[in-house]
LOZA-695030 format. One record per residue (C-alpha): residue number from 0; residue in three letters; x, y, z. Coordinates in Angstrom, 2 decimals. Layout:
% LOZA-695030
{r NUM; "ALA"; {X; Y; Z}}
...
//
This chain:
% LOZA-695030
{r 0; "UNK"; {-7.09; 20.59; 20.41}}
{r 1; "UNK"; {-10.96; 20.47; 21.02}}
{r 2; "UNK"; {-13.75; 20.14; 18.71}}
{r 3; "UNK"; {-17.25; 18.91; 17.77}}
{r 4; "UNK"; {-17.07; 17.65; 14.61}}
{r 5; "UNK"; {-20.60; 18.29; 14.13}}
{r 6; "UNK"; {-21.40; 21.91; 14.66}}
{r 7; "UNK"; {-20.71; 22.96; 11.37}}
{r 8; "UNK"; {-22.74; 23.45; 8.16}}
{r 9; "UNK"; {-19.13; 21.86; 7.01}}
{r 10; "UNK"; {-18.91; 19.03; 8.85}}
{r 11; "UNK"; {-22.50; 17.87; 8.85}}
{r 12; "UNK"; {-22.37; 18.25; 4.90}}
{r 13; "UNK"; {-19.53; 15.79; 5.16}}
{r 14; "UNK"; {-21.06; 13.66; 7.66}}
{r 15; "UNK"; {-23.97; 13.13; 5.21}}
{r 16; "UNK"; {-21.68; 12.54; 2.10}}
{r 17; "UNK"; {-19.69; 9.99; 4.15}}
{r 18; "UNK"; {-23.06; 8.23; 5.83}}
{r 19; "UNK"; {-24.10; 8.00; 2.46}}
{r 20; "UNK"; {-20.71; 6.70; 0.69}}
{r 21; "UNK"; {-20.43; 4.26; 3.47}}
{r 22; "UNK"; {-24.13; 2.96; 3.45}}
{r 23; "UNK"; {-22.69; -0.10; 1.62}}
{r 24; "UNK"; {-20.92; -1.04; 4.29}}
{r 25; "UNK"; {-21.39; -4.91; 4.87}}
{r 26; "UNK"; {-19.47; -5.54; 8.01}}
{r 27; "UNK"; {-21.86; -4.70; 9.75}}
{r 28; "UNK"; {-26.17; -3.69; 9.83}}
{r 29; "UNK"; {-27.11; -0.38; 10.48}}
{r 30; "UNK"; {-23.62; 0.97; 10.70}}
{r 31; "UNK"; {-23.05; 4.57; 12.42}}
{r 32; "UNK"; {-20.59; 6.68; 10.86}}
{r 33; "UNK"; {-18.40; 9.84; 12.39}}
{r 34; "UNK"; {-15.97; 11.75; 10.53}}
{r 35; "UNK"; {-12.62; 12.49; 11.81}}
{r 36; "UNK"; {-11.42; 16.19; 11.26}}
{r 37; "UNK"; {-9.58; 18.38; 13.29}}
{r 38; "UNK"; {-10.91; 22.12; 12.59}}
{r 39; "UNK"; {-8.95; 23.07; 9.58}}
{r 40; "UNK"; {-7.20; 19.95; 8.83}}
{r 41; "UNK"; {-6.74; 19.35; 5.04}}
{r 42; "UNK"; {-5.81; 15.55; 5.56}}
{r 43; "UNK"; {-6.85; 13.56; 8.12}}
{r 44; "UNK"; {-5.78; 9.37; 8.03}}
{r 45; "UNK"; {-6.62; 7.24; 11.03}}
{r 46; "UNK"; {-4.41; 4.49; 11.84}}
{r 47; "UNK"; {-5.38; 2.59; 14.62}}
{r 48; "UNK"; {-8.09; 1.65; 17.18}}
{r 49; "UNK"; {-8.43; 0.21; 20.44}}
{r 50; "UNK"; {-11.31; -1.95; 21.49}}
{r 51; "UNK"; {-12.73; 1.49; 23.44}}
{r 52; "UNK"; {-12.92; 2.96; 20.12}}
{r 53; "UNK"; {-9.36; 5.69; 21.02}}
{r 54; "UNK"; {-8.27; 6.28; 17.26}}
{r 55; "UNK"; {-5.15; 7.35; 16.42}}
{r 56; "UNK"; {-3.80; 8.48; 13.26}}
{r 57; "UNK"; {-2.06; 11.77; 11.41}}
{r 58; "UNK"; {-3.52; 15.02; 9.96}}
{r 59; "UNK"; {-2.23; 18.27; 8.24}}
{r 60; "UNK"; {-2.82; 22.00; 7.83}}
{r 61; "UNK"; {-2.02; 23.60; 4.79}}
{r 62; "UNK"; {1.71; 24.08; 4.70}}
{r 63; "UNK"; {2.72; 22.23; 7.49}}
{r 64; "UNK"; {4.08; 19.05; 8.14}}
{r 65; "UNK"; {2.16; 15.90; 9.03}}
{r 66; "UNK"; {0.84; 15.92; 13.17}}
{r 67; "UNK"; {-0.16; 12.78; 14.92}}
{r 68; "UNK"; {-3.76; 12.95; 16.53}}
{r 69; "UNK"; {-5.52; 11.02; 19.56}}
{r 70; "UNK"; {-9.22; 11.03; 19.28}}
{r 71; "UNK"; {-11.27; 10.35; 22.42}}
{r 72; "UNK"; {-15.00; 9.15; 20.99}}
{r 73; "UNK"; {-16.57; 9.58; 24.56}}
{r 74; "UNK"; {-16.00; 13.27; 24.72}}
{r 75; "UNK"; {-15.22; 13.87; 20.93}}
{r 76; "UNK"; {-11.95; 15.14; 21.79}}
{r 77; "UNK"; {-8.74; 15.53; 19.78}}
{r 78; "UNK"; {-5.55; 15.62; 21.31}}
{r 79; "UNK"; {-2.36; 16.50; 19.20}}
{r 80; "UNK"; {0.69; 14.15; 19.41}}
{r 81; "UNK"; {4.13; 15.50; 18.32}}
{r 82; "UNK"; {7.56; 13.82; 19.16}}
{r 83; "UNK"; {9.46; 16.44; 20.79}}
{r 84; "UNK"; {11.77; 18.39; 18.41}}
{r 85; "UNK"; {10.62; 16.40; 15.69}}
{r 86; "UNK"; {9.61; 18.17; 12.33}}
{r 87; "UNK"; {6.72; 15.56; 11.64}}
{r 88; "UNK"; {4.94; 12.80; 13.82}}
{r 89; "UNK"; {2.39; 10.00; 12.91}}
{r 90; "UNK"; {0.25; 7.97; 15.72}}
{r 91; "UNK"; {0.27; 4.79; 14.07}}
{r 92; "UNK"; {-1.22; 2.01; 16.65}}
{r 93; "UNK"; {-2.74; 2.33; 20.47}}
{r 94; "UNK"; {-3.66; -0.69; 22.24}}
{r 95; "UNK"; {-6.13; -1.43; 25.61}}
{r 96; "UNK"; {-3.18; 0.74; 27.97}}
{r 97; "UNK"; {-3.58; 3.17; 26.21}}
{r 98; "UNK"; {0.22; 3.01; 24.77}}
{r 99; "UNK"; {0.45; 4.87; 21.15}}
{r 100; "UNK"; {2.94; 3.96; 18.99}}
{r 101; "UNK"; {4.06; 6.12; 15.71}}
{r 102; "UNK"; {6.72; 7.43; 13.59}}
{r 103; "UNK"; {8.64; 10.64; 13.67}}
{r 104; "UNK"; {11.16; 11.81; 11.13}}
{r 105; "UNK"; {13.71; 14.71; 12.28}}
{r 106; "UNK"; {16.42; 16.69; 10.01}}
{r 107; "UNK"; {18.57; 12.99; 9.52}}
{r 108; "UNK"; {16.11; 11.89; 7.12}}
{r 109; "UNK"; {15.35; 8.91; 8.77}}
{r 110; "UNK"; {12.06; 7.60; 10.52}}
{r 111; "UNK"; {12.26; 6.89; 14.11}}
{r 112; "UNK"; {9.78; 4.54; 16.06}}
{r 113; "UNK"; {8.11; 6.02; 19.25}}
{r 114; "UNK"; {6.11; 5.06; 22.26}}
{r 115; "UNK"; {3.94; 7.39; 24.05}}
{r 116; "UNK"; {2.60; 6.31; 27.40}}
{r 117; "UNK"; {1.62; 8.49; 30.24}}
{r 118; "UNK"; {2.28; 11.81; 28.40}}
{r 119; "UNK"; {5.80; 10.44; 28.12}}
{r 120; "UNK"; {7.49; 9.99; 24.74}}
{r 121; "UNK"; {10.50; 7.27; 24.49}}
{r 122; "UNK"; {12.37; 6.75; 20.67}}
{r 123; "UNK"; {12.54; 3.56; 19.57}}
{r 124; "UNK"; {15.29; 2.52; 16.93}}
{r 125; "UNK"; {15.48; -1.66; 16.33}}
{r 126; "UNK"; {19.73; -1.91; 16.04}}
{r 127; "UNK"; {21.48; -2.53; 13.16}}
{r 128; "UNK"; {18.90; -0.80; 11.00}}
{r 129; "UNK"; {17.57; 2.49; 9.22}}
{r 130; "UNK"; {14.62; 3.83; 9.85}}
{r 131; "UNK"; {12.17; 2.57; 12.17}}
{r 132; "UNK"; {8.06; 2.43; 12.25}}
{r 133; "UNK"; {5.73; 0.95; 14.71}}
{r 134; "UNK"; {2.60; 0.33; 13.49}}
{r 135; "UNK"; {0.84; -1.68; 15.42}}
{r 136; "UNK"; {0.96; -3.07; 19.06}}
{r 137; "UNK"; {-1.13; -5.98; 20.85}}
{r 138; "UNK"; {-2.36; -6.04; 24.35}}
{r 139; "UNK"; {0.75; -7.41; 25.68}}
{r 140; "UNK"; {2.77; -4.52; 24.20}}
{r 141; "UNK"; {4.27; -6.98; 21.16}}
{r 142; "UNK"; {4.33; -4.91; 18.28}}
{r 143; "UNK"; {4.80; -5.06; 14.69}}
{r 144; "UNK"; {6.25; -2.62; 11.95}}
{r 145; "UNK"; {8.82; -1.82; 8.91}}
{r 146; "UNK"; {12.50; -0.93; 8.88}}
{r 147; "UNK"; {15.31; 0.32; 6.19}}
{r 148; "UNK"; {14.77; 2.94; 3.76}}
{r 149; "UNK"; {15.85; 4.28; 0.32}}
{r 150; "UNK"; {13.20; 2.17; -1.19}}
{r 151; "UNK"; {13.93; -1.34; 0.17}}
{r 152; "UNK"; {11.85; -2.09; 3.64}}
{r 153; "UNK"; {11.44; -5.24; 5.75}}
{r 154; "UNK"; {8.69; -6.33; 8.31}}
{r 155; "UNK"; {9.69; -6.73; 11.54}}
{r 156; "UNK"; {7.90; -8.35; 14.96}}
{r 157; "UNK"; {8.96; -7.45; 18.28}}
{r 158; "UNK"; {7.93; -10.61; 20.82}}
{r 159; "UNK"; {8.75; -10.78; 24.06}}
{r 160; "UNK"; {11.43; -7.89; 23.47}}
{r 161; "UNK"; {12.56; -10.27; 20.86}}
{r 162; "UNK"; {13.11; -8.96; 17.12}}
{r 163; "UNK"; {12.17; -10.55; 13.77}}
{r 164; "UNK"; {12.79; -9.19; 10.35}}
{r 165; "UNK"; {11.74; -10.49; 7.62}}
{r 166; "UNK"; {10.30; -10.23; 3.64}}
{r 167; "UNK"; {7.90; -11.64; 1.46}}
{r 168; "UNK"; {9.03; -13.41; -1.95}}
{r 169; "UNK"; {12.19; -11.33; -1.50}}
{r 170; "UNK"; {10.61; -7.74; -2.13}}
{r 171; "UNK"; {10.01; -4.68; -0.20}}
{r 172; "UNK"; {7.43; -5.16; 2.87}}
{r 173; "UNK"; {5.57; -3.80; 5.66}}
{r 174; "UNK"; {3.87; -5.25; 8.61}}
{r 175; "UNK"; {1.40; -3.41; 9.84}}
{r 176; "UNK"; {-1.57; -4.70; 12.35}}
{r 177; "UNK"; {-0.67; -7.88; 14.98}}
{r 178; "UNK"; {-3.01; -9.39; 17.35}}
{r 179; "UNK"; {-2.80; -10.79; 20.77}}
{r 180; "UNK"; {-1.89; -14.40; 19.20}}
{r 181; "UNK"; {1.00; -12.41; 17.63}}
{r 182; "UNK"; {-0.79; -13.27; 14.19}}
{r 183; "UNK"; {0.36; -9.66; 11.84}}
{r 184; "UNK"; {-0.35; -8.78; 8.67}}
{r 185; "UNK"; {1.10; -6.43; 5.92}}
{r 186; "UNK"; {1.55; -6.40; 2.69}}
{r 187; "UNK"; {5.18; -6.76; 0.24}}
{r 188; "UNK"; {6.01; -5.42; -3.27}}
{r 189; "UNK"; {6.36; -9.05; -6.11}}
{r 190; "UNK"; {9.73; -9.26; -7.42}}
{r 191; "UNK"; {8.94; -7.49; -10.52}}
{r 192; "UNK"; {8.19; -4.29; -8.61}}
{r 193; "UNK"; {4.38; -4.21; -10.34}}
{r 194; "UNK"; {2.03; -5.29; -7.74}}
{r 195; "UNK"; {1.68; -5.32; -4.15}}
{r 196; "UNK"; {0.10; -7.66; -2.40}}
{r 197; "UNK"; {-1.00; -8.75; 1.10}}
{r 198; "UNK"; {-0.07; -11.39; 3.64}}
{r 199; "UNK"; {-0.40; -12.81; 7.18}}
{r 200; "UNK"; {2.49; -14.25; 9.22}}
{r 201; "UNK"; {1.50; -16.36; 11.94}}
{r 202; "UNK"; {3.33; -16.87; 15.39}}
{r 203; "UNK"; {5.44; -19.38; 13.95}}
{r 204; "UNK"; {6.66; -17.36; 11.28}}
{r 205; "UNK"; {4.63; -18.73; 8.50}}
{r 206; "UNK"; {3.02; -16.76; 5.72}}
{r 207; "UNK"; {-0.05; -16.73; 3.43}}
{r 208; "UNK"; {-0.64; -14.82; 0.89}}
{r 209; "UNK"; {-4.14; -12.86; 0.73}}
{r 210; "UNK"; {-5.05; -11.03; -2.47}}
{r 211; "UNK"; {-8.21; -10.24; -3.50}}
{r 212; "UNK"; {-9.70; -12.20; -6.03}}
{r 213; "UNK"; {-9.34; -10.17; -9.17}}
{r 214; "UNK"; {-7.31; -7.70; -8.15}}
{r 215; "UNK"; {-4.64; -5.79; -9.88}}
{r 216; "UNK"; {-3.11; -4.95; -6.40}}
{r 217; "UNK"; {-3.73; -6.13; -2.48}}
{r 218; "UNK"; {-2.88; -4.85; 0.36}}
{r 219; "UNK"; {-3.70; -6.33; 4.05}}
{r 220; "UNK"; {-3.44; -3.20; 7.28}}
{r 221; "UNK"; {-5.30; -4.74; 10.40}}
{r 222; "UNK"; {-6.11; -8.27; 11.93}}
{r 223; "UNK"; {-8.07; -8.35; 15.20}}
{r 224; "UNK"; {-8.21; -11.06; 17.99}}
{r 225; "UNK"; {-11.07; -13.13; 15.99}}
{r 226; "UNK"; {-8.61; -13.06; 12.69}}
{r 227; "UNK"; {-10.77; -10.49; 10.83}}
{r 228; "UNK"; {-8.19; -8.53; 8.22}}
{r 229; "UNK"; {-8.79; -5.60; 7.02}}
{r 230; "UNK"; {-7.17; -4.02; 3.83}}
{r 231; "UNK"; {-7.57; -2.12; 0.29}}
{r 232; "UNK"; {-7.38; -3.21; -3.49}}
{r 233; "UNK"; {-7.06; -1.92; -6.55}}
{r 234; "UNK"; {-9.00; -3.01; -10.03}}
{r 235; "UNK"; {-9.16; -1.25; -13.13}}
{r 236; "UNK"; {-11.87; 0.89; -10.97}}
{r 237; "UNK"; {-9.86; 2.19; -8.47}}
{r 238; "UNK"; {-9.05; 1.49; -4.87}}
{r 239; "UNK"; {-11.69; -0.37; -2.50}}
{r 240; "UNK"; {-11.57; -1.44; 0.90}}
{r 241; "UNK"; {-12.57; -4.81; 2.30}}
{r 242; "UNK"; {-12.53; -7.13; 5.13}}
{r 243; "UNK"; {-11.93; -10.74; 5.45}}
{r 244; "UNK"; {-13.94; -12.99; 7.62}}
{r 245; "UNK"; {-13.66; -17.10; 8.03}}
{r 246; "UNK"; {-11.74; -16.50; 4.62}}
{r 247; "UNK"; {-14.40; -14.46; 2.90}}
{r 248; "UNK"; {-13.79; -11.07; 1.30}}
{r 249; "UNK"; {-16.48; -8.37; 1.82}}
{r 250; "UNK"; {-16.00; -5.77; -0.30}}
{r 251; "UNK"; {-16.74; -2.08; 1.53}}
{r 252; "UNK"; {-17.65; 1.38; 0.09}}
{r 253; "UNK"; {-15.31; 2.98; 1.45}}
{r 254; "UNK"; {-11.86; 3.31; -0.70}}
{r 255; "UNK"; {-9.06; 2.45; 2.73}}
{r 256; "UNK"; {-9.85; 0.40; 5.75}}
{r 257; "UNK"; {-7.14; 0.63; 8.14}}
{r 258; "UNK"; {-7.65; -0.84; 11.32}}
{r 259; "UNK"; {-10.28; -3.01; 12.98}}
{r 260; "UNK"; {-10.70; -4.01; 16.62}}
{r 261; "UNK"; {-12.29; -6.64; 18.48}}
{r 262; "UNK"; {-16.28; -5.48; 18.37}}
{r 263; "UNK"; {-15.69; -4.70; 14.56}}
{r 264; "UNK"; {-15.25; -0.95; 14.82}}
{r 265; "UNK"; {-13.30; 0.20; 11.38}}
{r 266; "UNK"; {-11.27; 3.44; 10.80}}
{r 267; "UNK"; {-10.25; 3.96; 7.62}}
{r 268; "UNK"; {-10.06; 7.11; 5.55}}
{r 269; "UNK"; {-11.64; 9.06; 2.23}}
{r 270; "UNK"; {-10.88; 11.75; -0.49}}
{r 271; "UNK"; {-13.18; 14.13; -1.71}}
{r 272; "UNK"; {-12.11; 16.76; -4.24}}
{r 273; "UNK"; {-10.29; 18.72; -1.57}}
{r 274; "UNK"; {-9.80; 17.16; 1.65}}
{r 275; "UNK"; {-8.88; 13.57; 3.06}}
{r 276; "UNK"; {-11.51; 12.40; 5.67}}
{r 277; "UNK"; {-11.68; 10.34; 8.46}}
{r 278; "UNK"; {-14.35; 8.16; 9.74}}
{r 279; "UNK"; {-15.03; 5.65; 11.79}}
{r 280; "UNK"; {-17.47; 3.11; 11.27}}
{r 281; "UNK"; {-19.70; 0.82; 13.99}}
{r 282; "UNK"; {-22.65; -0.91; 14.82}}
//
């Protein structure tokens, strides 16, 4: 699947409303914007990011089931991703290698992890557990995600080919981004089941909780090699995206940050009345 995004009356009418949204941006001066769309796509989410700017993420067509996506920003290419067999796939994570990692659910009702490198797929299940996601992977190939299902997940770090699950205060969570210090972040679900909120677990296994400040709800989803986190709150206003640098919160325009890489390149996504957008952001 080939496109550019920008030869239609459609797409630069978006591009505009997005430049424009995401003007506020404060991670950066004079930010450029591009939308991510494949032609006809009704919801398009990027995931992940390398530090060549290679996003990954998932988009749909009307009446079809979720499709992962590779997007190559030197030729402003999009190539589709789909576990064989599978009846939906999201790219979730992609590090320097080029490795993708993702999610696939089939007719068992379960999620499956996946790796993708070379043009080769290979189904990744951690033992002893249902449902598996990968979410994010480091340089090294470490890589971090969430296991279980029917409403109860855990985080889980793979180091060294070594597994770790855990939770937060006891409730449901997901790990999502990890760095090349093996630092990952996430966010779990309090013990009351009313709030979210997010965290980072460092190499040794220790955890800090990061909300921010006045928020009803917090949510961390990407941590590059410098420690900047990305994530997404909710006030009384609706959701927000932000970033967190040396331990202070910018607040961004745009409503979900997702990922972040090492020159400060964001992908993160946004709803109009329609359509779900994606864009990514840089200097």
């Amino acid at each position: 699947m080939t496109t550019n995004i920008y030869k239609t009356l459609r797409h630069t009418a978006v591009v505009l409303f997005l430049t424009a949204f995401l003007a506020l941006l404060s991670l950066a001066q004079n930010t450029r914007v591009r939308v991510l769309n494949p032609p006809g796509s009704i919801y398009t989410a990027p995931s992940g990011l390398n530090n060549q700017g290679i996003t990954v993420g998932a988009f749909e067509f009307s009446g079809q089931n979720l499709e992962g996506f590779l997007y190559h920003p030197a030729n402003n290419e999009y190539t589709s991703i789909q576990y064989p067999g599978a009846e939906s796939t999201e790219a979730l994570g992609v590090n320097d290698s080029g490795t993708v990692v993702g999610a696939f659910a089939n007719q068992d009702g379960q999620n499956h992890g996946f790796f993708l490198e070379s043009g080769a797929y290979r189904q990744y299940d951690v033992p002893g557990f249902s449902g598996t996601t990968i979410v994010g992977i480091n340089q090294a190939g470490d890589f971090a995600g969430t296991i279980g299902s029917n409403g109860f997940y855990q985080g889980y770090v793979s180091i060294g080919g070594v597994v770790t699950a855990f939770t937060v205060d006891g409730g449901a969570t997901n790990a999502y981004g990890i760095n090349s210090s093996n630092v990952s972040v996430g966010f779990f679900v309090n013990s009351s089941g009313t709030a979210f909120h997010g965290f980072m677990r460092d190499n040794s296994g220790n955890i800090t909780q990061i909300d921010y400040p006045g928020s009803l709800s917090s949510a961390c989803t990407g941590i590059n090699d410098a420690g900047v986190i990305t994530g997404f709150y909710e006030d009384s206003n609706g959701d927000h995206g932000f970033v967190l640098i040396n331990g202070k919160f910018q607040k961004l325009a745009a409503p979900y940050v997702a990922a972040i890489n090492n020159h400060n390149v964001i992908v993160g996504s946004v709803t109009g009345k329609t359509n779900t957008y994606g864009f990514i952001a840089a200097r």
